[in-house]
NUKE-662283 format. One line per 4 residues: for each residue y, z, x negated of C-alpha. Coordinates in Angstrom, 2 decimals, always signed. Last residue first. Example, Ala and Ser with C-alpha at 12.3 -4.5 7.8 and 13.67 -1.06 7.14 Angstrom:
# residues 2
-1.06 +7.14 -13.67 ~ -4.50 +7.80 -12.30
This chain:
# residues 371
+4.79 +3.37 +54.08 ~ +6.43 +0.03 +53.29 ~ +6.89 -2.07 +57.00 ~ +4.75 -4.58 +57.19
+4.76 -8.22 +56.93 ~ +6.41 -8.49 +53.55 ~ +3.69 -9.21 +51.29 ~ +1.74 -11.37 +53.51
+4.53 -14.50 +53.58 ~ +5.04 -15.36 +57.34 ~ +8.76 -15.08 +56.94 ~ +8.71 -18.49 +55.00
+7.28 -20.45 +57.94 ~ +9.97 -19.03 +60.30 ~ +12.57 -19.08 +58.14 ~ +12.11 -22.53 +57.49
+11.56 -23.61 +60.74 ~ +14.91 -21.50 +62.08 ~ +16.71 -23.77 +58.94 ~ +15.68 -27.24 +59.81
+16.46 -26.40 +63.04 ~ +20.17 -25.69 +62.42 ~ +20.39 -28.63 +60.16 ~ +19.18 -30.84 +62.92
+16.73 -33.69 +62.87 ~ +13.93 -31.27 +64.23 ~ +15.95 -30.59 +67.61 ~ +15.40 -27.28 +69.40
+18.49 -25.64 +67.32 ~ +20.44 -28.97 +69.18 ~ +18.52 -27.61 +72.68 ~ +21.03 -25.00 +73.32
+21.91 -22.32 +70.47 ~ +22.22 -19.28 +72.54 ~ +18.33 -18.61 +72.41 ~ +18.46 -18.68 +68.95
+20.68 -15.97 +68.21 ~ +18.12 -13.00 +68.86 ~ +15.48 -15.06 +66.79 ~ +17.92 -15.29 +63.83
+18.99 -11.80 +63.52 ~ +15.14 -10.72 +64.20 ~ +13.40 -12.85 +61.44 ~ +16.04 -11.32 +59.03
+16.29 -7.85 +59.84 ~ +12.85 -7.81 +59.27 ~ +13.06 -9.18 +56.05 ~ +15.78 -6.62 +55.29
+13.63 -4.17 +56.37 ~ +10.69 -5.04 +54.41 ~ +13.30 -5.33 +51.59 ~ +14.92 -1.89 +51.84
+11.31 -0.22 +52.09 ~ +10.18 -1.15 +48.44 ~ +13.19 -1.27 +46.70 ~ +13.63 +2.17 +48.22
+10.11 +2.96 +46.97 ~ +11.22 +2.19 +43.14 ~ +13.74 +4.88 +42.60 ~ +12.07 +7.84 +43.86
+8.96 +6.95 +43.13 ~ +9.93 +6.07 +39.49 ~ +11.40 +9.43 +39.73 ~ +8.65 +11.38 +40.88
+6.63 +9.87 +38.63 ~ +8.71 +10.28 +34.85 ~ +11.43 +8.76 +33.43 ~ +13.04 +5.70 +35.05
+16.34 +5.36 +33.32 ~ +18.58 +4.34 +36.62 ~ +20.29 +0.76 +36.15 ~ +17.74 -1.36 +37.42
+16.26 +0.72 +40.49 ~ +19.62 +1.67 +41.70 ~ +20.85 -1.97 +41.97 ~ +17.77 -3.10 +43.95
+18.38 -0.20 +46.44 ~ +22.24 -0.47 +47.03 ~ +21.26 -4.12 +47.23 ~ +18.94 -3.60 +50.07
+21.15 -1.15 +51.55 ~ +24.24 -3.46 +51.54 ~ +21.55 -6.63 +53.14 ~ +20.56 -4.77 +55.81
+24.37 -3.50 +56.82 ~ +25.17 -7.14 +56.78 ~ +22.30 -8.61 +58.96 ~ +23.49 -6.04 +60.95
+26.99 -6.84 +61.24 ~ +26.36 -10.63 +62.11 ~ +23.73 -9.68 +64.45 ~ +26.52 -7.43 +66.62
+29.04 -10.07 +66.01 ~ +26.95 -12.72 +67.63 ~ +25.73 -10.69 +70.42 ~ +29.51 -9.40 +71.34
+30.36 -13.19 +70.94 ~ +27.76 -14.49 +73.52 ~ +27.96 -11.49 +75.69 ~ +31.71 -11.67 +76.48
+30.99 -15.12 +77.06 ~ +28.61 -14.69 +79.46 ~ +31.05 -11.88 +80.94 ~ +33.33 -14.17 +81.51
+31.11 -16.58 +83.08 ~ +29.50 -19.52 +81.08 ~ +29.30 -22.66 +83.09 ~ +32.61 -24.60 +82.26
+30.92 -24.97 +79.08 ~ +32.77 -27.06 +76.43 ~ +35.78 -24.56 +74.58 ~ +32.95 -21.29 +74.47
+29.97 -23.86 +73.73 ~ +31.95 -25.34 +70.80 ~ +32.72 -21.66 +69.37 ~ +29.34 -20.84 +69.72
+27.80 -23.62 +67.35 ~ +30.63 -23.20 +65.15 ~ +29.85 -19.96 +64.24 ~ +26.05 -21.02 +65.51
+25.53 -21.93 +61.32 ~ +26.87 -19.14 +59.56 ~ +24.07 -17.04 +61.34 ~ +21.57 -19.83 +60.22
+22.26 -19.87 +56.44 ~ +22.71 -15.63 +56.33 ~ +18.93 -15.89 +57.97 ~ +18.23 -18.15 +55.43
+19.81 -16.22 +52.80 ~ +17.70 -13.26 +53.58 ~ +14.55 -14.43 +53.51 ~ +15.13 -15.40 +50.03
+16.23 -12.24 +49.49 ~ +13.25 -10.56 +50.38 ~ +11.30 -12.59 +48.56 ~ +13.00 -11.53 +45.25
+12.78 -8.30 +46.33 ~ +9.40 -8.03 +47.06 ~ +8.30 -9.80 +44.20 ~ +9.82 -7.73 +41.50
+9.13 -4.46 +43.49 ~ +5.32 -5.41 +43.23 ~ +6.21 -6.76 +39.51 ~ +7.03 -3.21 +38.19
+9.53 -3.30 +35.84 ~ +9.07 -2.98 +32.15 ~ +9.03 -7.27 +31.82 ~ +13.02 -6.97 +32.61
+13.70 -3.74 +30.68 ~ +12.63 -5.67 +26.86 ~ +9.81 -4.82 +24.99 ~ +8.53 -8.94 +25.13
+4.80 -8.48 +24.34 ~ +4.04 -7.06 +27.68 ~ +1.00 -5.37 +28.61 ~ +1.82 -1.74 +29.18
+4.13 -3.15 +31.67 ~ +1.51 -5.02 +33.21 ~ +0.71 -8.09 +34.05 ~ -2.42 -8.89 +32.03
-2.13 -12.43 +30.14 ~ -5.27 -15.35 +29.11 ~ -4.19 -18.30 +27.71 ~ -5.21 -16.67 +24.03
-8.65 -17.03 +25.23 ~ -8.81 -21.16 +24.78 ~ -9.53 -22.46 +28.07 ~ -11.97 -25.26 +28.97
-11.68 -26.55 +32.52 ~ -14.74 -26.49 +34.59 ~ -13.39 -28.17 +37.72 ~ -9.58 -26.21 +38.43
-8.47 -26.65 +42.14 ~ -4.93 -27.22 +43.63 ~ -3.19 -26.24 +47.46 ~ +0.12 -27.71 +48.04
+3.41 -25.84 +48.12 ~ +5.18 -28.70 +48.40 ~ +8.31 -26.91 +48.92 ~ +10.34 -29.45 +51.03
+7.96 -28.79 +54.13 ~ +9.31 -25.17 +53.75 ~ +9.12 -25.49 +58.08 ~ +6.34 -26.84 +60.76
+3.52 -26.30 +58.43 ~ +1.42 -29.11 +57.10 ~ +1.36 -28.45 +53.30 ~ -2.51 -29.03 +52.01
-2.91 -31.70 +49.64 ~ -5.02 -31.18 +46.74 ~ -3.34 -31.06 +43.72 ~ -6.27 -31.78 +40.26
-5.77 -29.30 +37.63 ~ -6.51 -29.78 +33.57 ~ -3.52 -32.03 +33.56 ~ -0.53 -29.75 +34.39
-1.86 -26.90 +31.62 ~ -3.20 -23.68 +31.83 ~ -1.63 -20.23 +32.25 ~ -4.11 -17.39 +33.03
-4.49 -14.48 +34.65 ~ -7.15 -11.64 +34.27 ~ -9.14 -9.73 +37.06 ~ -12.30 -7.44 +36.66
-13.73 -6.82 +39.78 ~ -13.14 -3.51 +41.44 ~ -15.39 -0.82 +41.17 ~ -13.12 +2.12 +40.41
-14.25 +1.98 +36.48 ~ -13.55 -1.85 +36.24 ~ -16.28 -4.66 +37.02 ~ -17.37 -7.26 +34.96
-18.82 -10.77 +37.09 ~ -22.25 -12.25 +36.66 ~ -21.71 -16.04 +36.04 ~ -23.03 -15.66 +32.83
-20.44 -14.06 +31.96 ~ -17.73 -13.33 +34.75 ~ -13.82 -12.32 +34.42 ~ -12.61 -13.03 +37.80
-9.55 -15.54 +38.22 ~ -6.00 -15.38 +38.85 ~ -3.36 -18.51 +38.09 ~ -0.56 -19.95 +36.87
+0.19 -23.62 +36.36 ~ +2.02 -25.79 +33.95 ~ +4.47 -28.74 +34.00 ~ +4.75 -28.57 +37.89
+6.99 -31.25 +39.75 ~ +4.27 -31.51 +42.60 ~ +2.94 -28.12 +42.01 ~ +6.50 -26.72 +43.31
+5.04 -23.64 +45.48 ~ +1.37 -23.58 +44.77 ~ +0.05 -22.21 +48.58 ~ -3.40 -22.54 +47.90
-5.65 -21.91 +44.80 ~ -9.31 -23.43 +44.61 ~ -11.59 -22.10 +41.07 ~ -12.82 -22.83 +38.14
-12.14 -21.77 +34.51 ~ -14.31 -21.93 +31.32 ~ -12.65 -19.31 +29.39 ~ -12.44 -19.41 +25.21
-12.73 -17.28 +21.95 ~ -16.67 -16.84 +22.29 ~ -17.34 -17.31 +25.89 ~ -16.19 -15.55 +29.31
-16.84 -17.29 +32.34 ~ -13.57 -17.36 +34.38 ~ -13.67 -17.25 +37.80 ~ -11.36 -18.06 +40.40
-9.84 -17.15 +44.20 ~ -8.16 -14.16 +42.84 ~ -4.59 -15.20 +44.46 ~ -1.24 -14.93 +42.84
-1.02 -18.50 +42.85 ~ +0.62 -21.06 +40.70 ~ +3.54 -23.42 +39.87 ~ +5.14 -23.00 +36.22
+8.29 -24.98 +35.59 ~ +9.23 -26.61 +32.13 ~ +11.83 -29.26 +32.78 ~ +13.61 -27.82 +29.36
+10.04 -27.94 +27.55 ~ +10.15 -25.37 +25.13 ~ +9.27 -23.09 +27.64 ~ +5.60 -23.93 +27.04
+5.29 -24.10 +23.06 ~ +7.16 -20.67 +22.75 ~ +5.03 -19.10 +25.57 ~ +1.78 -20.32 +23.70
+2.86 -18.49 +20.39 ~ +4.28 -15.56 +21.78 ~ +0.49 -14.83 +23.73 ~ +2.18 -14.38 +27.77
+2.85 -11.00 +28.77 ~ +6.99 -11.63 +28.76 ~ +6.74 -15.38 +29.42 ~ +4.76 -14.23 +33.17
+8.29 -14.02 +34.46 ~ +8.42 -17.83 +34.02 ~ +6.43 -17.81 +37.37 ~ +8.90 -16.10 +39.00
+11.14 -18.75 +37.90 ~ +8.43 -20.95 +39.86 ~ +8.30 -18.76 +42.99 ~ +12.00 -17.98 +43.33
+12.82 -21.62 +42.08 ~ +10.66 -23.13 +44.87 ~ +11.74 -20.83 +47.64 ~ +15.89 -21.09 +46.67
+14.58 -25.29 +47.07 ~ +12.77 -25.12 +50.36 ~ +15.27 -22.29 +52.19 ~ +18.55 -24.39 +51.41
+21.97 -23.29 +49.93 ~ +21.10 -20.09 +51.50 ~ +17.25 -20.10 +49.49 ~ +20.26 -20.49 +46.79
+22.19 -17.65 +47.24 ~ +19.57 -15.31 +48.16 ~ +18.10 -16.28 +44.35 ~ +21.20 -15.51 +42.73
+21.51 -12.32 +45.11 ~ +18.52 -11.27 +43.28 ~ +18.83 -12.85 +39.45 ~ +21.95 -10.72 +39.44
+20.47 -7.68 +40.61 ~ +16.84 -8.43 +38.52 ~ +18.95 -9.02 +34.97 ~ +18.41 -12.45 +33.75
+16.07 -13.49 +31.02 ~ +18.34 -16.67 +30.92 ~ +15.43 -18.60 +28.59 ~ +15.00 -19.93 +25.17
+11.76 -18.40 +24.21 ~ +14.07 -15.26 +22.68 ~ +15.85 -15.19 +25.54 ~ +12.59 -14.12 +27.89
+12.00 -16.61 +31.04 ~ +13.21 -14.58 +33.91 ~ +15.97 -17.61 +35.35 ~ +13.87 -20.27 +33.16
+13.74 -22.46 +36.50 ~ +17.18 -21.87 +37.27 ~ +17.87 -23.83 +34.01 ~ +21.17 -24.58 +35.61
+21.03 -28.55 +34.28 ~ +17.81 -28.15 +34.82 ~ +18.02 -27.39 +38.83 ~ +20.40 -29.58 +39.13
+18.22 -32.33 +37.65 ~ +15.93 -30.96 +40.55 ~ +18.39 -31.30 +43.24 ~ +19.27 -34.81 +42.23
+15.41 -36.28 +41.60 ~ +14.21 -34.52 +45.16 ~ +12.69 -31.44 +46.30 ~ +9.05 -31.75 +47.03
+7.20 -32.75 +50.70 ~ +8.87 -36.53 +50.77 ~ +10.20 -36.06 +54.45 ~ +11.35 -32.63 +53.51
+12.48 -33.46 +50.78 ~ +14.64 -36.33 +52.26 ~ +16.28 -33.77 +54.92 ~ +17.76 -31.17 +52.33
+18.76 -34.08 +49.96 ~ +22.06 -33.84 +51.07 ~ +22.13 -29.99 +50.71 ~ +21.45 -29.69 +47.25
+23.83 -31.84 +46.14 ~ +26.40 -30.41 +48.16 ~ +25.93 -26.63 +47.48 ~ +26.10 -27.59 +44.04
+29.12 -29.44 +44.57 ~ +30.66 -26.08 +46.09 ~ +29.82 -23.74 +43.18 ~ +27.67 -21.38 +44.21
+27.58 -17.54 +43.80 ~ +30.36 -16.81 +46.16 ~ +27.91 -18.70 +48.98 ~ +26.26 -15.81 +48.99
+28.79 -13.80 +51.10 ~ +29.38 -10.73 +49.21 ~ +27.39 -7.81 +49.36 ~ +29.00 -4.17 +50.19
+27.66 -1.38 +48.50 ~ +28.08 +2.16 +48.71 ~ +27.92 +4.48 +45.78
């Protein structure tokens, strides 16, 4: 079945869209998203978007949570990042012990920041971790209640290895205080994000922080914490890619239409190429984001039974959001020239949006195309 997505601004009401907007500019200033957005935020409880029910959570289903999540990094690419990251985050309540997960979500400001990156050890001792390590990239540390992150299982400080020679690798979830934030944001776009770098000094864990993402893993038996978090991550980056790219085609509408009634410059045939251009990118960006959907949807509903069919099923996810990413970065550069300087100007919505794009777009998982 064929399947045509709906603008994402369907998804949000129109004072949301507001509130987060008008704070765009002074989060970016202030490097985190501000008082307003955030009580938005928990007032929605976007931040417990995959946080299981039974911990008080949405536990939402991955299509709706996905154009959810496009919706929002629409609405602005800094705060849809920060609650794709952070309610990613809450993901981790379907692995983590019941009985620290309960005490964490608890909280209703409760957001997990973190780091999917090994760049920590954890010396094993009788029933606890001592944890150290440097993460980068924490979207949302500066509003953080918790953090996430990976580190090497080591005793005395000589690390255990798995079968296939690879290190041994377990995550953890540790409170606010027992990190120190280091700055380390200075990118041109996502400056809202805050996704500053933090380190751990000897902090003492008890083992039942520690989690393994896995299916096999997971102590909530429910379909979202069964599916595979690669697919999980691509997709919900994907879209986040995507509704900046949506933000910035919806943007030269009016862009164009001022330089078609202004410019006594433009040829016919400039014009002709200005709106041929704009509907072409328009169309595409749409035909990306129907396959990516058609994909996502497929995964979810499908009973996943065997290889070939989780192949099948998942690879699409897989390949549909590379592309779509791609789609992304090249719908918006192909547009920008057309813009005139006011896309060139840092104090302009249209600007704000290309850098964020830009910055986000660099993310590793989505570089390449899925073989």
């Amino acid at each position: 079945m064929n399947i045509t997505a709906p603008h994402p601004s369907t998804l949000l009401q129109p004072e949301w869209v507001k509130t987060i907007r008008q704070d765009a500019f002074t989060a970016e200033q202030a490097g985190m998203l501000q008082p307003q957005q955030l009580e938005l935020v928990y007032e929605q409880q976007w931040f417990k978007l995959l946080v299981p029910k039974i911990y008080g959570g949405l536990e939402m289903p991955l299509p709706e949570l996905i154009r959810l999540e496009e919706a929002l990094s629409w609405a602005d690419g800094s705060l849809g990042w920060v609650i794709t990251l952070c309610a990613g985050a809450g993901w981790f309540g379907g692995f983590i012990n019941p009985e620290v997960a309960q005490e964490i979500f608890a909280d209703p400001k409760v957001c997990l920041a973190g780091s999917g990156a090994s760049t920590g050890t954890a010396q094993e001792q009788p029933d606890s971790y001592t944890l150290n390590g440097h993460w980068r990239y924490a979207s949302g540390v500066r509003h953080a209640t918790h953090f996430t992150v990976n580190c090497i299982i080591q005793e005395n400080e000589i690390p255990f290895f798995n079968n296939d020679g690879s290190p041994v690798i377990s995550s953890f979830v540790i409170d606010r205080d027992q990190a120190t934030q280091v700055p380390a944001w200075k990118y041109i776009g996502m400056m809202g994000t805050g996704s500053h770098a933090f380190t751990i000094n000897n902090a003492q864990v008890p083992a039942h922080r520690a989690f393994t993402i896995d299916a096999s893993a997971a102590v909530v038996n429910t379909l979202l914490y069964r599916y595979p978090f690669l697919q999980l991550a691509e997709a919900t980056l994907a879209a986040n890619l995507s509704g900046m790219a949506q933000h910035f085609v919806d943007l030269c509408g009016p862009v164009f239409e001022q330089k078609l009634k202004e410019s006594d410059r433009l040829t016919e045939q400039d014009r002709t190429v200005l709106m041929d251009t704009y509907a072409a990118i328009a169309a595409q960006l749409q035909t990306a984001r129907n396959a990516f959907y058609q994909a996502v949807d497929a995964s979810w509903t499908t009973k996943i039974t065997d290889a070939k069919t989780v192949y099948a099923l998942l690879h699409p996810v897989s390949t549909t959001s590379r592309q779509l990413a791609r789609v992304a970065r090249e719908s918006v550069d192909k547009l920008y020239p057309y813009c005139g300087l006011r896309a060139a100007a840092p104090d302009t919505e249209i600007n704000q949006v290309w850098r964020d794009l830009h910055t986000a777009s660099q993310h590793a998982l989505l570089t390449f195309e899925a073989s």
